[in-house]
N, C-alpha and C positions, 0 to 999 in steps of 0.2 A: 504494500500500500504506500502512493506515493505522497507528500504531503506539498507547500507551496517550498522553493527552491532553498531557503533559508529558514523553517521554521521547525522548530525539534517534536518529532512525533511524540503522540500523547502515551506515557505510558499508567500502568495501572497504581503504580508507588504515586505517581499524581495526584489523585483522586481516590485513593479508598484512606477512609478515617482510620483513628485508632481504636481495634475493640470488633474489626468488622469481620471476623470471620467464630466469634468467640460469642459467652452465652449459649442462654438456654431455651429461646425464642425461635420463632419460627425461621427454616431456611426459604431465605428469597433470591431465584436469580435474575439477577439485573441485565439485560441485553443494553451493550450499548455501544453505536459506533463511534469510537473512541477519534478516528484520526479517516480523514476523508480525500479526495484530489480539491487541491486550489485551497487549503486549509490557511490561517493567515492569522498574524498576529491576535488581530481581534477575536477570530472566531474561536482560536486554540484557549485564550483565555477565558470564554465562554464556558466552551464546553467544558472544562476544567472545575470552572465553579458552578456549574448548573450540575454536573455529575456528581460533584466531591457535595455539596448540599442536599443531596437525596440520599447518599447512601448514609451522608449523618443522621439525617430525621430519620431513616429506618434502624439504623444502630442506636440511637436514642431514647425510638419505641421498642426495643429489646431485640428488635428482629437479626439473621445471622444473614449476612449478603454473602453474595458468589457471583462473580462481575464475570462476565464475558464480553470480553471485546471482540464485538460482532464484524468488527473490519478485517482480523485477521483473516487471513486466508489457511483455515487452519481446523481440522477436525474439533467439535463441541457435541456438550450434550449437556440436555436438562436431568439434573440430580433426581432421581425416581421421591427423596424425600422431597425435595421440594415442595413447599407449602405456597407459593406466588410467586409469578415472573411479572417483572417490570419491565416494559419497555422505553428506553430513553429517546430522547431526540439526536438529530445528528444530520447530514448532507439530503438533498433532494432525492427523493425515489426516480427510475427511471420512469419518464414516461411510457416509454413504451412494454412495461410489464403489466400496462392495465390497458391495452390496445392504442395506445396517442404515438402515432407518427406523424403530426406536423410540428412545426417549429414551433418551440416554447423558449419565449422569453424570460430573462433571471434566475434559468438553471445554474446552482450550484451543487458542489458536490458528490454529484451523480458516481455511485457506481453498484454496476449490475451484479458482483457478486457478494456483495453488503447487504441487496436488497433481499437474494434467495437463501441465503443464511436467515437473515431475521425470520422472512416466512416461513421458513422451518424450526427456527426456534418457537415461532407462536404457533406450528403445528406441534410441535410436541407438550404443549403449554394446555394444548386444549385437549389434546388426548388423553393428560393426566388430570384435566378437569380441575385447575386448578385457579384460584380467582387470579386475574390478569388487569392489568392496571397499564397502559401506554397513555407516555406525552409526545406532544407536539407531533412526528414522523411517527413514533409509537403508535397514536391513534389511528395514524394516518394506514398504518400497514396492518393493524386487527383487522381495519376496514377491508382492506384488498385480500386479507386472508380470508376473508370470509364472504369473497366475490366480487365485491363493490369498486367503485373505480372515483380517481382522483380530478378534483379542477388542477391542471398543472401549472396552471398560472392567473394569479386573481385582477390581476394590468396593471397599469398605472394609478389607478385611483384605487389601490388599495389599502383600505382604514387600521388592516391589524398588523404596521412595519412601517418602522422609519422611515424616511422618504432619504434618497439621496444626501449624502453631508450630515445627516442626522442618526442618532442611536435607532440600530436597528432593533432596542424590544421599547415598548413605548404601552403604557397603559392604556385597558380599551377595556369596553362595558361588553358582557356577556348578558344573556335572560336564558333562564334554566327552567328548563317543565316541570313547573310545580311540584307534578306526579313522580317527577323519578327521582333516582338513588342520590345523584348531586346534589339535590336539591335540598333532603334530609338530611345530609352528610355536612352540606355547609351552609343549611340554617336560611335558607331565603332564594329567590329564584331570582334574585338581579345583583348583578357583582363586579367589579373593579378587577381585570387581571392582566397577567405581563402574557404581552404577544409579540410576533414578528415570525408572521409566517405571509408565504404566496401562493401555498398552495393550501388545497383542502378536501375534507370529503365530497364527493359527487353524486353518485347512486351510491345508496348502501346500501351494505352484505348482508346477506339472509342471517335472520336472529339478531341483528339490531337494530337501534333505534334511534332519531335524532331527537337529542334532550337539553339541548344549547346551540344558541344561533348569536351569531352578533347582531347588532340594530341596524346591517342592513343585510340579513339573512342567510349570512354564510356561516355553516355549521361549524359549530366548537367544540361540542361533543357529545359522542353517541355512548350505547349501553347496550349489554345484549340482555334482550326480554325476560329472560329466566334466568342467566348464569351470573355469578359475580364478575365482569369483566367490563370494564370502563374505561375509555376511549377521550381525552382531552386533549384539546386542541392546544391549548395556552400552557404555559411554564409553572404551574404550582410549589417548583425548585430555585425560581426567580427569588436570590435573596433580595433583590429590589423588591420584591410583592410581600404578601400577606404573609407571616407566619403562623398565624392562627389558620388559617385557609390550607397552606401546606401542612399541617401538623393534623386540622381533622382528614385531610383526602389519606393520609399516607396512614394515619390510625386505624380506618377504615377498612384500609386497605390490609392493613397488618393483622388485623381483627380476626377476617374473614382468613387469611392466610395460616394463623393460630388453628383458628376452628376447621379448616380443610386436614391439616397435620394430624390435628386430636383426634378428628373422626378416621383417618389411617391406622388409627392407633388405639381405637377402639373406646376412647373416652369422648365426652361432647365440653364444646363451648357454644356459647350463644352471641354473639357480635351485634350489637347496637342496631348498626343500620348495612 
């Protein structure tokens, strides 16, 4: 995996806290593409502190991580214990894994064997039926995993990313369906959150559901109808954003990941929401 000509790949010593593979809390494993093509000062320290802030607030909430850096070109597998797989954000999906062959403007990142590693990481996520939690690109590939296809480019006028010259995450209002699980999880159906994406869900995949839109209708995040598996568009690892917002999604999240292990194990927990 190559990176921009002068900037040092991301390694896992980067990004995983102290205490993260230790405890006695649920194992979670984190898919994350760590180091992409056209990677760049800025983005390297993004992704750095958007990665290294998630595996905190799950080593926090007692959980045990297990990173896999989904860029390598390199045999993986989802731990049979495993109690939840996260998926993180990181480079553009290709368009053309969801049928788009014409030109897409503000492709970055792009690479195609980043993309069929993750979908196989969230096929083996779903085969062990375990609750699944993706941000940003995370969201973006449940979606495709489960049929659905992508806007690969939102144009010029788009509200959730910095514009030229300016920070590319920038606050932006979410509205959340009453009725679903984010909505319980974080207490009210309209919310303040760190974005800067271009692209987004489009058709979605059989068994979910669109449960977040922005205020001019482009999806933020979906859910699947029955399974614990939740789908965000926006950064809830933004230490710029909410920590209370981050601490109940990831709780919720950790909950349900608890009580999936227990019930392998032959005892019950009960999870909030």
């Amino acid at each position: 995996m190559s990176t921009g000509p002068s900037i040092d790949p991301i390694t896992l010593g980067d990004v995983l806290p102290e205490g993260a593979g230790h405890g006695c809390g649920p194992l979670i494993t984190v898919v994350v593409p760590l180091n992409f093509p056209g990677l760049t000062t800025e983005t390297r320290s993004l992704v750095v502190r958007f990665t290294r802030s998630a595996l905190t607030m799950l080593v926090e909430l007692g959980a045990r991580v297990d990173v896999i850096d989904i860029s390598r070109d390199a045999p993986f597998s989802i731990d049979e214990e495993a109690g939840g797989v996260m998926l993180l954000g990181g480079g553009d999906v290709d368009p053309t894994l969801y049928g788009h062959t014409g030109f897409v403007g503000n492709l970055y990142g792009v690479d195609r064997g980043t993309d069929e590693r993750t979908l196989a990481a969230i096929d083996a996520g779903l085969g062990l039926e375990v609750p699944i939690l993706g941000i940003c690109r995370g969201s973006q590939m449940i979606n495709l995993a489960c049929g659905g296809t992508l806007i690969p480019d939102l144009g010029e006028h788009n509200i959730h990313r910095g514009r030229d010259g300016e920070p590319m995450f920038l606050d932006d209002t979410v509205i959340l369906a009453e009725d679903s699980r984010l909505a319980r999880i974080l207490s009210r159906s309209r919310m303040i959150v760190r974005n800067g994406h271009h692209q987004a869900v489009n058709e979605v995949g059989a068994g979910l559901r669109v449960v977040a839109r922005g205020v001019d209708g482009v999806v933020e995040a979906v859910e699947h109808e029955s399974k614990w598996i939740v789908g965000v568009q926006w950064h809830p690892e933004d230490t710029d954003g909410s920590a209370e917002d981050r601490e109940a999604l990831f709780r919720s999240f950790v909950e349900h990941s608890t009580a999936h292990a227990a019930a392998k194990c032959g005892s019950r927990t009960t999870p909030a929401v």
